[in-house]
Backbone bond lengths (Angstrom), bond angles and torsions (degrees), N, CA, C in turn:
res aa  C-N    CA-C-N  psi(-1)  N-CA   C-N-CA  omega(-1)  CA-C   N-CA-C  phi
1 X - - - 1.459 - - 1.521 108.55 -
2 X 1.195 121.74 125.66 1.400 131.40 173.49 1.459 101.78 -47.25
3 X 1.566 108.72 159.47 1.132 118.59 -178.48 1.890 103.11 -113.11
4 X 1.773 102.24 114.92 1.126 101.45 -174.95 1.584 99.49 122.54
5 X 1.365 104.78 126.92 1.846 110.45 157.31 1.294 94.25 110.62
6 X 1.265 116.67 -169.13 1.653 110.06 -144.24 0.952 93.42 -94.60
7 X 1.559 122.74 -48.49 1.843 109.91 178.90 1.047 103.68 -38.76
8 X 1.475 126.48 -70.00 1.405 110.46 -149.49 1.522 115.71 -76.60
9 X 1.459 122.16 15.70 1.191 137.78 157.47 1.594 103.04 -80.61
10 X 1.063 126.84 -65.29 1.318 112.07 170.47 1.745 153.89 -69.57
11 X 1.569 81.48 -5.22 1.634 107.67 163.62 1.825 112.95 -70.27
12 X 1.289 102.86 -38.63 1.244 131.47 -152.43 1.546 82.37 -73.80
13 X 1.534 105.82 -76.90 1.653 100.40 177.61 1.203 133.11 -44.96
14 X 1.057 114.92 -16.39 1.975 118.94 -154.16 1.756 76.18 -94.05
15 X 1.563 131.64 -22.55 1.257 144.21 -178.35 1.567 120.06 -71.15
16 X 1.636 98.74 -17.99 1.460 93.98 -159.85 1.589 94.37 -126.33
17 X 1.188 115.64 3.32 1.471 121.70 164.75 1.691 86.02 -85.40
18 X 0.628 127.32 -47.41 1.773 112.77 -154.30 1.679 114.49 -71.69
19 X 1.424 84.02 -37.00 1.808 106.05 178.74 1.660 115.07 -55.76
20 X 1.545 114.97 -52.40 1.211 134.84 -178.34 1.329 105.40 -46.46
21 X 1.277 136.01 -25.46 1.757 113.58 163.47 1.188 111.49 -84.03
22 X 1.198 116.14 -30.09 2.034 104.03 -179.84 1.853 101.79 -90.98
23 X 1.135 101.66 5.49 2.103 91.84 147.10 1.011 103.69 -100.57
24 X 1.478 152.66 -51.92 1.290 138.68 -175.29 1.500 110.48 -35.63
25 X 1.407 107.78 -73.70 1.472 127.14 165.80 1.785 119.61 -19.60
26 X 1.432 107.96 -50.15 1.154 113.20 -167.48 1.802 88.71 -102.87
27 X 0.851 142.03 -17.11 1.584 129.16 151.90 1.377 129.91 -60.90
28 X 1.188 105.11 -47.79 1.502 112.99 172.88 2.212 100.34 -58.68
29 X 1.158 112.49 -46.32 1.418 99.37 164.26 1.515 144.73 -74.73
30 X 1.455 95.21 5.28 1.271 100.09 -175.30 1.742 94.69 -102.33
31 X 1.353 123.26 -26.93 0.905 140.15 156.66 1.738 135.54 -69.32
32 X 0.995 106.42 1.76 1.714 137.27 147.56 1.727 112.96 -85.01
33 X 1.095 102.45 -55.88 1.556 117.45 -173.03 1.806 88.83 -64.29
34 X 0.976 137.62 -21.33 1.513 112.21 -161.03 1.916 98.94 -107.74
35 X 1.221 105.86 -32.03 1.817 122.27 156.64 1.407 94.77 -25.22
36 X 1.608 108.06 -86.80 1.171 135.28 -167.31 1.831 95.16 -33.93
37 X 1.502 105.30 -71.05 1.481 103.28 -166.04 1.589 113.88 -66.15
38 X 1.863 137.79 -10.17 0.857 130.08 -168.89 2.099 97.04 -100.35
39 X 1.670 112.76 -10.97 1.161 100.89 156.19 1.313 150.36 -101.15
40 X 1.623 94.30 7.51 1.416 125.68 163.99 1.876 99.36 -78.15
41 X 0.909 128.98 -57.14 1.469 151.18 179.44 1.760 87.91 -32.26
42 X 1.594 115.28 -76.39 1.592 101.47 164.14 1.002 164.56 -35.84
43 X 1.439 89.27 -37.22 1.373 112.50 -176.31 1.372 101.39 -73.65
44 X 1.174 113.08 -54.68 1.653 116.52 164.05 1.279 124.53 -0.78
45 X 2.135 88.84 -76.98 1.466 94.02 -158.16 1.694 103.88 -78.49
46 X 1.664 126.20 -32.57 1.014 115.92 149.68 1.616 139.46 -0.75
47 X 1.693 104.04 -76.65 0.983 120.01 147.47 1.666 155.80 -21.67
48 X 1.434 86.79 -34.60 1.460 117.74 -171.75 1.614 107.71 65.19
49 X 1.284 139.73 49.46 1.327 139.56 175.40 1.494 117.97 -63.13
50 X 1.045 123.72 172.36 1.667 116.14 -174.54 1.494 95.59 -95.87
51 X 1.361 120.21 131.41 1.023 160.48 -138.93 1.694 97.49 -84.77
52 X 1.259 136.93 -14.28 1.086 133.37 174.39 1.158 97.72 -96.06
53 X 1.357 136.51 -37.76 1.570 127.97 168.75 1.594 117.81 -59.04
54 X 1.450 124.44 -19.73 1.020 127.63 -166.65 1.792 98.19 -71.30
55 X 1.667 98.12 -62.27 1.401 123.70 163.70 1.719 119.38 -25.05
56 X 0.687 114.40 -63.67 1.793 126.18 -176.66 1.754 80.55 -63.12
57 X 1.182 132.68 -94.54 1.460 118.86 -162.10 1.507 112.81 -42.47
58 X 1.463 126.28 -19.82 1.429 106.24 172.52 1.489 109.06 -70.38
59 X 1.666 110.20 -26.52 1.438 111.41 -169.05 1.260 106.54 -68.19
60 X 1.183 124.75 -45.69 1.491 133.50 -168.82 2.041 101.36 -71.82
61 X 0.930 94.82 -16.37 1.847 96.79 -178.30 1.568 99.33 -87.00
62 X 1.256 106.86 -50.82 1.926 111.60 177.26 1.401 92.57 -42.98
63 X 1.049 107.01 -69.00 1.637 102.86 -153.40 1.271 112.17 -68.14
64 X 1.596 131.38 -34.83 1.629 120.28 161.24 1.355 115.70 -27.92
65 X 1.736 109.56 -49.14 1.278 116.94 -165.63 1.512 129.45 -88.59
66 X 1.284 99.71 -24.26 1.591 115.57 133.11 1.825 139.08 -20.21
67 X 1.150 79.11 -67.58 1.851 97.76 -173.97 1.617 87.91 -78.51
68 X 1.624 140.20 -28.04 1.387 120.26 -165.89 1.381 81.82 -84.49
69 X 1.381 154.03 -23.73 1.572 155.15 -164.35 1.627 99.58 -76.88
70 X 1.015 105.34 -49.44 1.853 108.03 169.63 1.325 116.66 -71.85
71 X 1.369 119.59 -46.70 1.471 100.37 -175.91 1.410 115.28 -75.61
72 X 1.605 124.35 -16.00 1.730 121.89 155.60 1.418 95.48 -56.10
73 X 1.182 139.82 -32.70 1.670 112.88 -162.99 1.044 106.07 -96.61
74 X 1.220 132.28 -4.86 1.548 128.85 -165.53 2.018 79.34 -93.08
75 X 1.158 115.66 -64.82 1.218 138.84 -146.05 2.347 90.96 -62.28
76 X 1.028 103.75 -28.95 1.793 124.52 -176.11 1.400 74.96 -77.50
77 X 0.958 142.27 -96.34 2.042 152.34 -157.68 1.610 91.07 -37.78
78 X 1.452 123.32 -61.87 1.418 95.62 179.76 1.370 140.60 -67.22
79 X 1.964 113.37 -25.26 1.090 102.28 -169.02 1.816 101.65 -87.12
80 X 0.754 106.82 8.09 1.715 117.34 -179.97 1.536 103.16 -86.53
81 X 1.773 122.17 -48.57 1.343 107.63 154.74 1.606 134.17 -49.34
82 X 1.073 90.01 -47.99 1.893 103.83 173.67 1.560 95.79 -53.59
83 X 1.322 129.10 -91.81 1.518 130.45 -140.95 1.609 88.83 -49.46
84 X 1.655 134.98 -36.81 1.556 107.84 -149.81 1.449 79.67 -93.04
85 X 1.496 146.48 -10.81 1.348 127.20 163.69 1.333 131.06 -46.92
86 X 1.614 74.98 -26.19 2.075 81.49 -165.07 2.164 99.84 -111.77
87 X 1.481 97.45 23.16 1.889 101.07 161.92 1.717 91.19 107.51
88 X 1.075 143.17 19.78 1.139 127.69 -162.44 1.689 90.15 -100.00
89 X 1.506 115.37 169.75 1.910 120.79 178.45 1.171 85.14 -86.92
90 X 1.167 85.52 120.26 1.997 117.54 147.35 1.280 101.81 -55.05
91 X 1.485 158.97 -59.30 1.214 136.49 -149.05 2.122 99.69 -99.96
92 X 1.233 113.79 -1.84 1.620 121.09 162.28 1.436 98.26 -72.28
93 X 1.826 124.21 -55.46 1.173 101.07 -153.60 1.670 116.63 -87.39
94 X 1.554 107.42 -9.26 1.347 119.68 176.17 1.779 107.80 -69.98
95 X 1.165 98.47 -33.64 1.522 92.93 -176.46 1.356 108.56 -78.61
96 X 1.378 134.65 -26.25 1.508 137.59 139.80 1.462 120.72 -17.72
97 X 1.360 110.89 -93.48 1.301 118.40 144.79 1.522 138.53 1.43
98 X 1.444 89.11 -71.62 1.568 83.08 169.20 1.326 140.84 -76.21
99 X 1.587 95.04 -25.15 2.015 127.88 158.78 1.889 92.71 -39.84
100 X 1.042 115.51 -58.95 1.413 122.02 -162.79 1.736 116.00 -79.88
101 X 1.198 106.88 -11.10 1.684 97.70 179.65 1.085 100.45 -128.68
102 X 2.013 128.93 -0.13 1.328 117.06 138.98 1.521 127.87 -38.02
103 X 1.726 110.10 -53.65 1.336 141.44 163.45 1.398 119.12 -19.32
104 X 1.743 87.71 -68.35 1.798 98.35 -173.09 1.382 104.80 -76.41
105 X 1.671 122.39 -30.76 1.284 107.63 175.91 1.910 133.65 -51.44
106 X 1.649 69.71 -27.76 1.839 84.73 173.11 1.402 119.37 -55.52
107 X 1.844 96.35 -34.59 1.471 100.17 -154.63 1.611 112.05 -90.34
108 X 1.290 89.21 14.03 2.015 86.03 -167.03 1.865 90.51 -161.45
């Protein structure tokens, strides 16, 4: 299928309904994984660990939480393609959109 034009606008969607449970799925674990790393993060300071080790696990926690901040925005850009595919306002779902990568801009 060519890339571009309405089919492949609507291939694309019929694609991104299906996808959306194995991101949930794989969010909710990436979001386990960061639990995990923010109670290691305690235990740490608990601990009294040296303070540059503490650091590197905050870094490595930012950035888990990071990439879940991108894949909402990637995942916001598609369903905003989908709804105006399927009749929804283009200037409702852009202002969505932009609500949302105001957000992430914050976050990074």
């Amino acid at each position: 299928m060519p890339y571009g034009g309405i089919s492949y606008i609507k291939e694309r969607c019929s694609q991104m309904t299906h996808s959306q449970e194995h991101r949930t799925d794989s969010l909710v674990k990436r979001l386990n994984r960061i639990e995990g790393q923010v109670a290691g993060i305690k235990k740490m300071i608990i601990e009294e660990k040296e303070y540059a080790d503490v650091i590197i696990q905050l870094n490595s926690t930012r950035s888990a939480i990071q990439k879940i901040s991108h894949i909402l925005l990637e995942a916001q850009a598609e369903h905003a393609l989908m709804h105006v595919s399927e009749g929804a306002d283009l200037d409702d779902e852009m202002k969505k959109l932009q609500k949302v990568i105001s957000q992430y801009n914050k976050m990074n």
